[in-house]
C-alpha positions as CSV (number, residue, x, y, z in Angstrom):
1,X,-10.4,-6.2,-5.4
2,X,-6.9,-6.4,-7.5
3,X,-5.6,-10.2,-6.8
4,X,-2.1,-8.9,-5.6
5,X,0.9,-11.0,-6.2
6,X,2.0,-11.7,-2.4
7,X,5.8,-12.5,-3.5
8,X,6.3,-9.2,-3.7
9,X,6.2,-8.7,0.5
10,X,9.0,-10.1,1.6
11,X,11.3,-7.8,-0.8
12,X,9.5,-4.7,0.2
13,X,9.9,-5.8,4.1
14,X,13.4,-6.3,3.6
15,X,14.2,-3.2,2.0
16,X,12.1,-0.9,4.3
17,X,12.1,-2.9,7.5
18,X,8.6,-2.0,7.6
19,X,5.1,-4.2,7.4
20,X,2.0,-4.4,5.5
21,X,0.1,-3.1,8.9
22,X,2.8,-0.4,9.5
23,X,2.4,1.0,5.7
24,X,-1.2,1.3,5.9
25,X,-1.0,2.8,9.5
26,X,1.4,5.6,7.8
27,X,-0.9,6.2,5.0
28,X,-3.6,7.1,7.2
29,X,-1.6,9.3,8.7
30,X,-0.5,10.9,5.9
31,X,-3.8,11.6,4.6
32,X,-3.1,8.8,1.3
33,X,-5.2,6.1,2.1
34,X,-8.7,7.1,0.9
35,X,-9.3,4.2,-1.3
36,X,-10.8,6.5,-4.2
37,X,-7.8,8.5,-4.6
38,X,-5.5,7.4,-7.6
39,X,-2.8,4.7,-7.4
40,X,-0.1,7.6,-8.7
41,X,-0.3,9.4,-6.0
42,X,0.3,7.0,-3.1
43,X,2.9,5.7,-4.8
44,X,4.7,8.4,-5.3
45,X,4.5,8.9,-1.4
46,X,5.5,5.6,-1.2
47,X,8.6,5.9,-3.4
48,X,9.6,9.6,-2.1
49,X,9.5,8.4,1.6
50,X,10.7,4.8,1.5
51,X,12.6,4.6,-1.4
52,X,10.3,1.9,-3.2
53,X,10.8,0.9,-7.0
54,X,7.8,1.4,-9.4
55,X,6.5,-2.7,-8.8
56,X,6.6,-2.4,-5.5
57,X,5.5,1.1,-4.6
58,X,2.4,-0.4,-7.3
59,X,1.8,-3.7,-4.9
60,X,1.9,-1.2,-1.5
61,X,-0.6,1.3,-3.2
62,X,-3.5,-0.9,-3.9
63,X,-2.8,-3.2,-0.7
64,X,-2.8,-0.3,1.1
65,X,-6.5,0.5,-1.0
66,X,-7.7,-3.0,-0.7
67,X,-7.3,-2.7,3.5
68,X,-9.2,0.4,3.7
69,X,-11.9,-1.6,1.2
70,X,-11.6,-4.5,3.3
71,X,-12.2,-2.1,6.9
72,X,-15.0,-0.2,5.4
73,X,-16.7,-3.3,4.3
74,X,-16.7,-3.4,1.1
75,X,-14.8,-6.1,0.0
76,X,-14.8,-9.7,1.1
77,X,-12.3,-10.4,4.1
């Protein structure tokens, strides 16, 4: 699991109005949250649709991948 630098939250709340839980929700639904699928090409979702810098749509990406990790078991919670 990539140690993520939780500092970089409350920014990317503030600028989207949108949560941890909500982004990961979205991926799903997009079909971008397989954890094996490259970094690249979530966050380029992630920048398209919410307008996210390169750092943050970076932190979002692999918080989004370390969830799905986390729900399928595969990480430590």
């Amino acid at each position: 699991m990539v140690p993520l630098d939780l500092n970089y939250l409350p920014g990317i709340e503030k600028k989207t109005g949108k949560t941890t839980n909500y982004f990961v929700a979205a991926a799903i639904k997009k079909g971008v949250a397989d954890p094996n699928l490259k970094p690249g090409v979530r966050m380029a979702w992630l920048k398209e649709e919410y307008g996210l810098g390169h750092g943050h749509a970076l932190f979002m990406a692999h918080t989004i991948r370390n969830e799905m990790l986390k729900r399928a078991g595969k990480t430590k919670k």
